[in-house]
C-alpha positions in Angstrom: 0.0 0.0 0.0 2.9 2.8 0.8 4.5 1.5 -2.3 1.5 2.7 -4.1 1.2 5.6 -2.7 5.0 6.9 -3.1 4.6 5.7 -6.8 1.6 7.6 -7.3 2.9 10.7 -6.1 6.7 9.9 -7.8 6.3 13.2 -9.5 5.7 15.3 -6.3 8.5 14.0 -4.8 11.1 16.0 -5.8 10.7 20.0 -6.5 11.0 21.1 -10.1 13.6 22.2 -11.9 13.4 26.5 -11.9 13.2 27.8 -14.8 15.6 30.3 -14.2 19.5 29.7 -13.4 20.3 30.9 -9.8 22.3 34.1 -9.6 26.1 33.8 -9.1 28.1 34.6 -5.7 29.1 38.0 -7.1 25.6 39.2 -8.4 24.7 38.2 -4.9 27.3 40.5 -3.0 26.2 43.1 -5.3 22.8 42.9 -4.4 23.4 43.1 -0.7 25.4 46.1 -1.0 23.2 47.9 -2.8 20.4 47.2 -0.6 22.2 47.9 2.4 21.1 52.1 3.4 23.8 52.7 6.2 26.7 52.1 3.6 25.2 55.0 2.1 25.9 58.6 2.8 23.9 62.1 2.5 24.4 62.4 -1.2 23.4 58.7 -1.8 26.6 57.1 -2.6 27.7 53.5 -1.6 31.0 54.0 0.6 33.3 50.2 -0.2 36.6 49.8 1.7 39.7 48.6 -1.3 39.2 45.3 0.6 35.7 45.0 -0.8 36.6 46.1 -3.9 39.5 43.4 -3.7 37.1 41.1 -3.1 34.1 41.7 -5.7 37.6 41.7 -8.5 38.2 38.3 -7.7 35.1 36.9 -7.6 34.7 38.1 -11.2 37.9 36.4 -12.5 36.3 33.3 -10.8 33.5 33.5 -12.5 35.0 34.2 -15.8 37.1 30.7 -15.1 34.5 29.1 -14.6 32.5 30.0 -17.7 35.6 29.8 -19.9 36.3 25.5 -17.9 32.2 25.1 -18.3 32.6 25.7 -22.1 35.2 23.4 -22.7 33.8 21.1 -20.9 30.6 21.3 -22.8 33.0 21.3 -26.5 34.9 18.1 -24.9 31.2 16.3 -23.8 30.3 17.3 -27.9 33.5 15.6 -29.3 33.0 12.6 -27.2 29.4 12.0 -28.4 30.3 12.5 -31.8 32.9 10.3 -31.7 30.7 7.6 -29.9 28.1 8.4 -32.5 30.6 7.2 -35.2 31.9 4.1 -33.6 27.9 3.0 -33.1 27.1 4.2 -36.7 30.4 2.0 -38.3 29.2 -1.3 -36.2 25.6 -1.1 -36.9 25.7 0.3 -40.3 27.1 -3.0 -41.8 24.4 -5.0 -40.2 21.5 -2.6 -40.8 22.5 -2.9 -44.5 22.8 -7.0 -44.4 19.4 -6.8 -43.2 17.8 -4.7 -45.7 19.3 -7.3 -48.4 17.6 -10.0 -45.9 14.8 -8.1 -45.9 14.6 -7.5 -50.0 15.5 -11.2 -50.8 12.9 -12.4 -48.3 10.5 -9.9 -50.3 11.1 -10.8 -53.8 11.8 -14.7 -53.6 14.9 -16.7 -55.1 16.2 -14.6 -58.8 15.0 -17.6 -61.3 16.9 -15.9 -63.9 20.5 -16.4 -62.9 22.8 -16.4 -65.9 23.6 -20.0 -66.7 27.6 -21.0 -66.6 29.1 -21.3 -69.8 31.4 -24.2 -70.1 34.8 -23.1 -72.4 33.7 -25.2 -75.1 30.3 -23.4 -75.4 32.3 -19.4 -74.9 34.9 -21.3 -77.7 32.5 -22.3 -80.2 30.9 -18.7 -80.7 32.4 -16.9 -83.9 33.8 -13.6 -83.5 31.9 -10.7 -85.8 35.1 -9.5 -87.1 38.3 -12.7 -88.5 41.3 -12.2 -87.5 43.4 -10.4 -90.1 47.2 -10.6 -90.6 49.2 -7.1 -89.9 49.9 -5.1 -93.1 53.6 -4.6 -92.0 56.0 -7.1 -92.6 58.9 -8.2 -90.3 62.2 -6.7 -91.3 64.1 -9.1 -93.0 66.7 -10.9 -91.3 70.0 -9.1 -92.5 68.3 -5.8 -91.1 67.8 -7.6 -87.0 71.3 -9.0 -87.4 72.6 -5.3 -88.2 70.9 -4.1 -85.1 72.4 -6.8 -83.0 75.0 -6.0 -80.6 78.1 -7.0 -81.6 81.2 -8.5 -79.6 85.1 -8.7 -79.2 86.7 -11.1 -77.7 90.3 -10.2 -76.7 92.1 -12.8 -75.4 94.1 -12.7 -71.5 97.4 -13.7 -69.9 96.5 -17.0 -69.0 99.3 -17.2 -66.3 98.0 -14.2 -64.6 94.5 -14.0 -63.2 94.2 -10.8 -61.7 92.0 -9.5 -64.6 89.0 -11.8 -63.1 89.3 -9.4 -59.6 88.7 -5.7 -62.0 84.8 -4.5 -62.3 83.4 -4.9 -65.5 82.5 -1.6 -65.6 85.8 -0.4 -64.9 87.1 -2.2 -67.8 84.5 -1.0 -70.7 85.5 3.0 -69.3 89.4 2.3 -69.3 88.2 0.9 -72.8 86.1 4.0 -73.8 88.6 6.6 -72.8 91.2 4.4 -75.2 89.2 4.9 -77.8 88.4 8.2 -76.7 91.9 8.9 -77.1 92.1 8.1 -80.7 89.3 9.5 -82.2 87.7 6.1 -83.2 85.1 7.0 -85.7 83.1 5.0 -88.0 80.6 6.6 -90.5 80.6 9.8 -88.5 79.7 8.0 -85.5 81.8 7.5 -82.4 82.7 4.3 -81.5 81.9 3.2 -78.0 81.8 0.1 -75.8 78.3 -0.7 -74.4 79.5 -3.4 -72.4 81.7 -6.4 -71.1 81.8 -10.1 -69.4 84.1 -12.5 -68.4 84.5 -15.7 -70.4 85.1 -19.0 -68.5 88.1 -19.3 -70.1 89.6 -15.8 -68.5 89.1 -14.2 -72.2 87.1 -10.9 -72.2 84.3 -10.1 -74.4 83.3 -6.2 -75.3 80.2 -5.6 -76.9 79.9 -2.8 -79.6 76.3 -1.6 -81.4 77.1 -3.0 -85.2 79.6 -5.2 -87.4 81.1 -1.8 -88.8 82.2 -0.7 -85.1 83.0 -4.3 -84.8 85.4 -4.1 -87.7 87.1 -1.4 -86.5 87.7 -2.6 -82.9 89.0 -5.9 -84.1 91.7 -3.9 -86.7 92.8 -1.5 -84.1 92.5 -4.2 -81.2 96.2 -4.7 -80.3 96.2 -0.3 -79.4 93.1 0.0 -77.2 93.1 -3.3 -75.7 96.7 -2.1 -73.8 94.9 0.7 -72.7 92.5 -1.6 -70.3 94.7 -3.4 -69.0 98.0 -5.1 -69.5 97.3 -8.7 -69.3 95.3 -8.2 -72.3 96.9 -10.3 -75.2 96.3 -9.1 -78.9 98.1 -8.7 -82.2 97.6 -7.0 -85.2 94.8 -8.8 -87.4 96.1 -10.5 -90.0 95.7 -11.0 -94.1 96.5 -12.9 -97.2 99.3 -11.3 -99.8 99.8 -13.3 -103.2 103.5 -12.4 -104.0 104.9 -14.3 -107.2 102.0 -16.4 -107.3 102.7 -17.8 -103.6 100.5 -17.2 -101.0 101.7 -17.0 -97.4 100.2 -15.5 -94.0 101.6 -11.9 -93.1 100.6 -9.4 -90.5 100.9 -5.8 -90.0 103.9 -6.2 -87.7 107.2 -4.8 -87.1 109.5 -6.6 -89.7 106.9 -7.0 -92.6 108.9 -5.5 -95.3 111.8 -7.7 -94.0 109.3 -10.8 -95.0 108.7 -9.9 -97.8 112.2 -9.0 -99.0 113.2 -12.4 -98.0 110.3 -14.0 -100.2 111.8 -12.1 -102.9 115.3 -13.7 -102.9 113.9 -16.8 -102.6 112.4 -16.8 -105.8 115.3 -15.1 -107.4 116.8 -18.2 -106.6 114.3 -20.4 -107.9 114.0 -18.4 -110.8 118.2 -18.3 -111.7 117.9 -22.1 -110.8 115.6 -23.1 -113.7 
């Protein structure tokens, strides 16, 4: 029976709320001052000590604190419902949406018209609208790809001495490239440079050049530059075929050629006075 009777009259309980915020401490003091007659004098001014006047200061800077901490306080309550806001919104949104496609396929019933798989055979058997034509450009021909190949010189090394196999590769093609540098080496207008090298198994080095004509000219002048890179580097002269007096033999352009062929000579002098 009490139990009734206090839940009955639950809203009486408690006064209401006023509608009107209480004034502060310092609008209080105020007040009593003002209403106070025997601070007054004849003319009708309020006599206050400095002590008073020390006293209503301070309560205003308190009150302006507590304004300025009740705002932030109210800007940090804001961020932290916003940022509760967002976590609730990122769980629930996923699940809200799941059940909206529940609720949709539940609705509308099973989709009768699914697309059927196509096996490969099937997809392979359909014809294409437009065939296949052939590319109106021919290939180059095979001469032209084997001009643009890179082309290589193998200059062979001091078998008894392998520290050529400790030097970079990339040291050796610029020793090689300042060589030629050196020399001018131009073919058809176009300097003649080393793109690259490697190291052969057997200890021989191979320098690759952009054509044949570069290629040429390397191998001719071979037994200058290659000294330049490095001295275990072993290279002669290239050699050719001279018919002298209808017999052919091997010379090179060596030191001692025009001795050769002197001596060639008086051997068939002798065969000649001999007959």
């Amino acid at each position: 029976m009490d139990e009734d009777v206090i839940i009955s009259n639950g809203d009486h309980a408690c006064n209401s709320r006023p509608a009107v915020n209480p004034p502060s401490s310092l609008h209080t003091l105020l007040n009593k001052v003002l209403a106070d007659s025997t601070a007054r004098n004849e003319s009708g001014a309020i006599l206050v000590d400095p002590t008073f006047v020390e006293v209503i200061l301070t309560l205003s800077a308190e009150n302006e604190k507590t304004t300025r901490r009740m705002e932030e306080t109210i800007v940090q309550l804001n961020r932290t419902i916003k940022q509760l806001n967002d976590k609730i919104d990122a769980k629930f949104d996923p699940v809200m949406s799941r059940l909206a496609d529940l609720e949709k396929r539940m609705k509308n019933g099973p989709d009768s018209q699914q697309a059927q798989k196509k096996s490969f055979a099937s997809i392979a058997a359909i014809s294409t609208a437009t065939p296949l034509k052939p590319p109106s450009i021919r290939p180059p021909p095979n001469q032209m790809l084997a001009s643009l190949k890179p082309k290589r010189v193998i200059i062979h090394s001091n078998p008894l001495n392998n520290t050529l196999k400790d030097v970079p590769k990339c040291a050796l093609v610029q020793k090689a490239n300042d060589a030629l540098a050196k020399m001018n080496a131009t073919v058809d207008g176009e300097i003649v440079a080393i793109r690259g090298a490697s190291m052969l198994p057997s200890g021989d080095v191979s320098f690759y050049i952009k054509n044949r004509s570069q290629q040429k000219w390397l191998m001719e002048h071979k037994h200058i530059w290659s000294k330049e890179v490095h001295t275990d580097l072993e290279s002669t002269p290239s050699t050719f075929s001279v018919m002298a007096h209808g017999i052919r033999f091997g010379s090179s352009k060596v030191d001692g050629f025009e001795r050769r062929i002197n001596q060639k000579g008086r051997f068939n002098s002798v065969i000649l006075h001999e007959s």
